[in-house]
C-alpha positions in Angstrom: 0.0 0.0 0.0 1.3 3.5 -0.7 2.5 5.7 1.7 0.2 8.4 0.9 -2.7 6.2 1.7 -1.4 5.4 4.8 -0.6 9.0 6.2 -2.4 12.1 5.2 0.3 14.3 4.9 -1.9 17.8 4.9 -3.4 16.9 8.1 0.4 15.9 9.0 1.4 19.0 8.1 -1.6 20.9 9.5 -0.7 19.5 13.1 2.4 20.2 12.9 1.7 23.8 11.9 -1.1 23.9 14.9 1.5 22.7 17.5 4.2 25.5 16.3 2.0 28.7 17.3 0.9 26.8 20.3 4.5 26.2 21.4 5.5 29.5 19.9 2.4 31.5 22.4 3.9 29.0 25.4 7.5 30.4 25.1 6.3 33.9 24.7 4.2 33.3 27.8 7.1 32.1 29.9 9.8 34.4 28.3 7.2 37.3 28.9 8.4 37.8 32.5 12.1 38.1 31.4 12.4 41.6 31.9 14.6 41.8 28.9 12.0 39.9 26.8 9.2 42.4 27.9 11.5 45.4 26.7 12.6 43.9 23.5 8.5 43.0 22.9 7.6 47.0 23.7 10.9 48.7 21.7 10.8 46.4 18.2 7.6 47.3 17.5 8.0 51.4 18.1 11.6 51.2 16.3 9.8 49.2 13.3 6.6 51.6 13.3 9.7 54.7 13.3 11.8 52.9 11.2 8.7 52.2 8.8 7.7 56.1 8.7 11.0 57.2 8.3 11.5 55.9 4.9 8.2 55.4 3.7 7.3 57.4 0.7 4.2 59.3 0.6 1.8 58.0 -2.8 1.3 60.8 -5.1 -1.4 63.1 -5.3 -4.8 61.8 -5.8 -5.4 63.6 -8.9 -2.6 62.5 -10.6 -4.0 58.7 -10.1 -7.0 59.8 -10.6 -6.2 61.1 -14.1 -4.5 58.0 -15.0 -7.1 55.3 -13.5 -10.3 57.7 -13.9 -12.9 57.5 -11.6 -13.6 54.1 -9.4 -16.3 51.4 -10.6 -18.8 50.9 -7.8 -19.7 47.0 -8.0 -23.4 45.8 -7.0 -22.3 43.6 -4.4 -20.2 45.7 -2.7 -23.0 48.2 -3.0 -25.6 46.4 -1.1 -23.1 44.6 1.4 -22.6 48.3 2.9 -25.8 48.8 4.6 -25.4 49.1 8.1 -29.1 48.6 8.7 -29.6 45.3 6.8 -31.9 46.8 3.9 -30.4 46.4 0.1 -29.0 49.6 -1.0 -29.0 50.7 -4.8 -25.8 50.8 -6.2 -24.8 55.1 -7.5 -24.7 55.4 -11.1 -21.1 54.2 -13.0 -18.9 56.8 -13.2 -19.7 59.2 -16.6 -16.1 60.5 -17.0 -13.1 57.9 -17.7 -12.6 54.8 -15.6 -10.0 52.4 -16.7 -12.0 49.0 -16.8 -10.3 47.0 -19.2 -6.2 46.8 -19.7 -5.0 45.0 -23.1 -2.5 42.5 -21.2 0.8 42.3 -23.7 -0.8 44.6 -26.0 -4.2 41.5 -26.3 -1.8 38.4 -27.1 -4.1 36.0 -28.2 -5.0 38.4 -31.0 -1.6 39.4 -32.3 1.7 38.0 -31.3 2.3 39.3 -27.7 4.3 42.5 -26.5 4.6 43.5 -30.3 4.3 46.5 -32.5 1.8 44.8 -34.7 -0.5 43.5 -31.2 0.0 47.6 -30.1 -1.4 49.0 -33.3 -4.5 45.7 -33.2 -5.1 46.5 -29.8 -5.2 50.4 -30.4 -8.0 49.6 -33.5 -10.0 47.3 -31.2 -10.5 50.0 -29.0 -8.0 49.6 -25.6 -7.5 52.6 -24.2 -5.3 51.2 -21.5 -2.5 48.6 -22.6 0.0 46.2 -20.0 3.5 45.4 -21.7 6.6 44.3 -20.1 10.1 45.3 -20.0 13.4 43.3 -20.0 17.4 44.1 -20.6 19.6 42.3 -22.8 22.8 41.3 -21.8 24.5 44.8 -23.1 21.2 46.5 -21.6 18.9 47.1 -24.2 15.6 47.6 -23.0 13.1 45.4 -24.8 9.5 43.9 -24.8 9.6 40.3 -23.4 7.8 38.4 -21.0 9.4 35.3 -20.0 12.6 34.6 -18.6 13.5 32.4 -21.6 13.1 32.9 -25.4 11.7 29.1 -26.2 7.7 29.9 -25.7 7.9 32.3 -28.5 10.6 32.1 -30.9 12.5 29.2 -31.8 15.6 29.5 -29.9 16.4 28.3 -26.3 18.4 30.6 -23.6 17.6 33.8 -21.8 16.9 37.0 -23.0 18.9 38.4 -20.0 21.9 36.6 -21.3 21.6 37.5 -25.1 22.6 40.6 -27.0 20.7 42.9 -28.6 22.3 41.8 -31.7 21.1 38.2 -31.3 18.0 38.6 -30.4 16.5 41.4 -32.5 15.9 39.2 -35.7 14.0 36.6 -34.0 10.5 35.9 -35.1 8.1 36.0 -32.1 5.2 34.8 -33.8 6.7 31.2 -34.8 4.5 30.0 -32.7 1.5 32.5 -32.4 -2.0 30.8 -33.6 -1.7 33.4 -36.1 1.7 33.2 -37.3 0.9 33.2 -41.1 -0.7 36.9 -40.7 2.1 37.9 -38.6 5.2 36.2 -39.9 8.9 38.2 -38.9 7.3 39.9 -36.0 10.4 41.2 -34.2 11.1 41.8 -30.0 10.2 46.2 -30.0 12.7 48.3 -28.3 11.5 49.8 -25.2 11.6 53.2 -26.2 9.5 52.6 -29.8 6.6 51.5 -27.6 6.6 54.4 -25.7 6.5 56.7 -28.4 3.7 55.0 -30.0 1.4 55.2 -26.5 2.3 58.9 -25.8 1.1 59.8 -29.3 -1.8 57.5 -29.2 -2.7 58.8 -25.5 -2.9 55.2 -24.1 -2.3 54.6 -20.2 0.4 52.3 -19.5 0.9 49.4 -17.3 4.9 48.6 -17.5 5.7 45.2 -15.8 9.1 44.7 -14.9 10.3 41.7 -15.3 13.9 42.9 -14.9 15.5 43.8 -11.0 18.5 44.7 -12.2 19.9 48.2 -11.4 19.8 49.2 -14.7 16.4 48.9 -15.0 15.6 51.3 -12.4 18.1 54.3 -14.8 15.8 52.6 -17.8 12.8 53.8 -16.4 13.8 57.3 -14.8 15.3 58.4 -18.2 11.9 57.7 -20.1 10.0 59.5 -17.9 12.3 62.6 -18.3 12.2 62.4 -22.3 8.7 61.7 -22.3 6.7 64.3 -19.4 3.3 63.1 -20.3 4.2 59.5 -18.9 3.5 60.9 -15.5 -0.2 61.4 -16.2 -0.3 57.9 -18.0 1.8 55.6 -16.6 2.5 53.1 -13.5 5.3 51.2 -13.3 4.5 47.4 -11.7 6.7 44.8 -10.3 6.1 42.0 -7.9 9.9 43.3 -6.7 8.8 45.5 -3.8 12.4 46.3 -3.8 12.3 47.6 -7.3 9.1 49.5 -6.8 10.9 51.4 -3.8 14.1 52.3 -5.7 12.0 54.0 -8.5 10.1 55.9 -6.0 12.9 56.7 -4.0 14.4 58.3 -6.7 11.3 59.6 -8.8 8.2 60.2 -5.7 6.1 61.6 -8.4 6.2 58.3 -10.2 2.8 56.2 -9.8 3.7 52.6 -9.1 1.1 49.0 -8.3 2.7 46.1 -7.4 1.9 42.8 -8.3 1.3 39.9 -6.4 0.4 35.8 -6.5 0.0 33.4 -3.7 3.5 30.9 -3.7 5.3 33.3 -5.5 8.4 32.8 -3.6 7.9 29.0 -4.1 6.3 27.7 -7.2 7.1 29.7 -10.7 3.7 28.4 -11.5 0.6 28.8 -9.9 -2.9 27.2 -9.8 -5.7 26.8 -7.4 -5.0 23.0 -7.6 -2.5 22.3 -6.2 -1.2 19.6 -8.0 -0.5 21.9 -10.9 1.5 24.3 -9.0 5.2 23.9 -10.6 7.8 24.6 -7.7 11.1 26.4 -8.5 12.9 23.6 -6.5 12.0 19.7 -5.9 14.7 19.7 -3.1 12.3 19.9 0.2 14.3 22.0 2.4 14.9 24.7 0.0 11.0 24.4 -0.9 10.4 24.3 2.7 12.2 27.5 3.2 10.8 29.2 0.1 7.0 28.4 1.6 7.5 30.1 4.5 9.6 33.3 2.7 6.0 33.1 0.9 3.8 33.4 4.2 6.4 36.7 5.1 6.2 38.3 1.6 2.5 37.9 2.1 1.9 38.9 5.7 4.6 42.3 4.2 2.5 42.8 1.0 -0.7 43.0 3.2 0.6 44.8 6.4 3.7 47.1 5.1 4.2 47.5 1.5 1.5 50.1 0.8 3.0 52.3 3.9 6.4 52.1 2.9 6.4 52.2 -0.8 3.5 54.2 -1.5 2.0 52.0 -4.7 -1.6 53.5 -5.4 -2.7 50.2 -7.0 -2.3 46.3 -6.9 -2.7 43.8 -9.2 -3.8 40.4 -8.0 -4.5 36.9 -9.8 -8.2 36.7 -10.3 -8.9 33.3 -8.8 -8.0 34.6 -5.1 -9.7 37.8 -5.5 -13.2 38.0 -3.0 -15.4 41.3 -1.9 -13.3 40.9 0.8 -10.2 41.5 -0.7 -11.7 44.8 -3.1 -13.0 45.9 0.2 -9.5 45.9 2.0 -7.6 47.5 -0.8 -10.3 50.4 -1.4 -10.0 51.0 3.1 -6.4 51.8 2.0 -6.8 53.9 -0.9 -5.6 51.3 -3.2 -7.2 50.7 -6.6 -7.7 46.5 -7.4 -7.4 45.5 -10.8 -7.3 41.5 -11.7 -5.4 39.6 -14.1 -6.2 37.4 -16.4 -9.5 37.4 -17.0 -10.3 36.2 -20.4 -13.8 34.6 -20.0 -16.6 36.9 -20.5 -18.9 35.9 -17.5 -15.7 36.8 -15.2 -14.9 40.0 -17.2 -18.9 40.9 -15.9 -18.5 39.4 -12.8 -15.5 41.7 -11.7 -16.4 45.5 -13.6 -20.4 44.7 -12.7 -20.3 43.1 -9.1 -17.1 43.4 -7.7 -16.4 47.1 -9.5 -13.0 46.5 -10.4 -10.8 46.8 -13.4 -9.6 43.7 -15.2 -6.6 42.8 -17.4 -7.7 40.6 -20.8 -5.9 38.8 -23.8 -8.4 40.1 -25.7 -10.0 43.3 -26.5 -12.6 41.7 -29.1 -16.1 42.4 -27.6 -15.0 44.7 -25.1 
């Protein structure tokens, strides 16, 4: 008989996990009395909370997000759910000016080859007004359009883009392996900067996802902004790098940033809600082990702490863990909520009707 029919290793696990914070609460009990203890329990929190304010960075001025995101969707459910008497209450009227409800994720990929010229100028006819692309270096710090980590998904050649030159990687064909590669054939990787042009002329809001930490990226972004002014009032820089996000902010405060954020990002490089899809970064189990509980910090931090130290006015979260709860939480803080992917239309309704939140789609066709 297999071992995993003999011992249910969740419940294992969920023991375990129980018998932690109880032996964790009896310690701090017992180690409460030290008079040491009871000092070092009353000054780390007021040196974090000083330390915290200190270097926090104040979010810009509402009417700067406000004239890149428009006004706020209201969302029935959260409309009714706010009556303090019980009764139902009628949701206001959407908003008549702009509101950004739908974002063209990689420029809508499944239409046109993803993070392209050719996708821009589809997704620009089909009516985006807001479009999500993402930026990488080359290994002599080019800055380019590509999503992955590795070139295989969408050209024909293996290795990463972080590793290759500009040279080497400019002729590649990106629609190889597009449904539509016939209509596309020799779409190219855009430079950074050709992207930008086109947006600021066509008056598009931008989502840049950075999918590069390095230093250099940081300088990347902080030049374009001063050669291009009017990416202030239609821009925001993402990351799930909190790090990153801090850097630019440190060094540019009038910069609008959202951070992005997944459950078992630290641990799995891809996630689903079942769990058996979930594709770990490592298969050794005390480096997974480790990388779980970094993902129960970052998480507890992206929560808690971010917001008040980096200052992002907006966060982008995977759909499938997204509740009223959530939209509810965010909105206490400020913080706008968009979702990402959402490429089925009953979801796309579900999230700008019910929950009155943004989403990011594939596709702009019907929209």
């Amino acid at each position: 008989m297999p071992l995993q029919a003999v011992v249910d290793f969740k419940l294992a696990c969920s023991c375990l996990y129980l018998w932690i914070w109880i032996f964790t609460i009896f310690l701090l009990a017992v180690e409460v009395t030290n008079l040491f203890v009871m000092s070092l329990l009353i000054a780390g929190p007021i040196v974090t909370y000083w330390l915290i304010t200190t270097f926090a960075i104040p979010t810009p001025h509402e009417s700067i997000v406000q004239e890149i995101l428009g006004s706020e969707l209201k969302g029935d459910i959260l409309c009714e759910s706010s009556s303090s008497s019980g009764d139902v209450v009628s949701c206001p009227d959407e908003p008549t000016d702009f509101a950004m409800k739908v974002i063209a994720h990689r420029f809508a990929g499944i239409e046109a080859p993803e993070n392209s010229l050719e996708a821009l100028e589809l997704c620009y006819k089909n009516g985006a007004v807001a479009v999500e692309f993402d930026l990488v270096l080359t290994a002599d710090f080019v800055p380019v359009l590509f999503h992955d980590v590795t070139l295989d998904r969408v050209t024909n050649i293996v290795g990463q883009i972080t590793e290759k030159l500009w040279s080497e990687v400019k002729e590649l064909d990106i629609s190889i392996k597009h449904p539509f590669h016939k209509k596309y054939e020799g779409t190219r990787i855009p430079l950074f900067e050709d992207v930008i042009k086109k947006c600021v002329d066509w008056d598009l809001r931008m989502f840049i996802d950075v999918k590069d930490d390095r230093p250099e990226t940081v300088n990347v972004v902080l030049k374009m902004y001063e050669k291009y002014p009017k990416m202030y009032k239609r821009t925001i820089v993402s990351s799930f790098n909190g790090i990153f996000l801090y850097n630019i902010r440190r060094a540019n405060p009038a910069i609008v940033v959202s951070m992005a954020w997944r459950p078992l990002y630290m641990s799995c490089k891809k996630y689903s809600l079942k769990q058996a899809d979930c594709v770990p970064y490592s298969t050794f189990i005390p480096a997974h082990c480790v990388a779980r509980l970094m993902d129960h910090v970052t998480t507890w931090l992206f929560n808690h702490i971010a917001h008040h130290l980096i200052g992002f006015s907006a966060v982008l979260i995977c759909k499938d863990i997204i509740t009223p709860e959530t939209v509810l939480c965010w909105r206490a803080k400020n913080v706008r909520l968009f979702a990402w992917t959402v490429n089925n239309p009953l979801e796309k309704l579900h999230f700008s009707r019910n929950l009155g939140i943004g989403y990011f789609t594939d596709s702009m066709l019907g929209e």
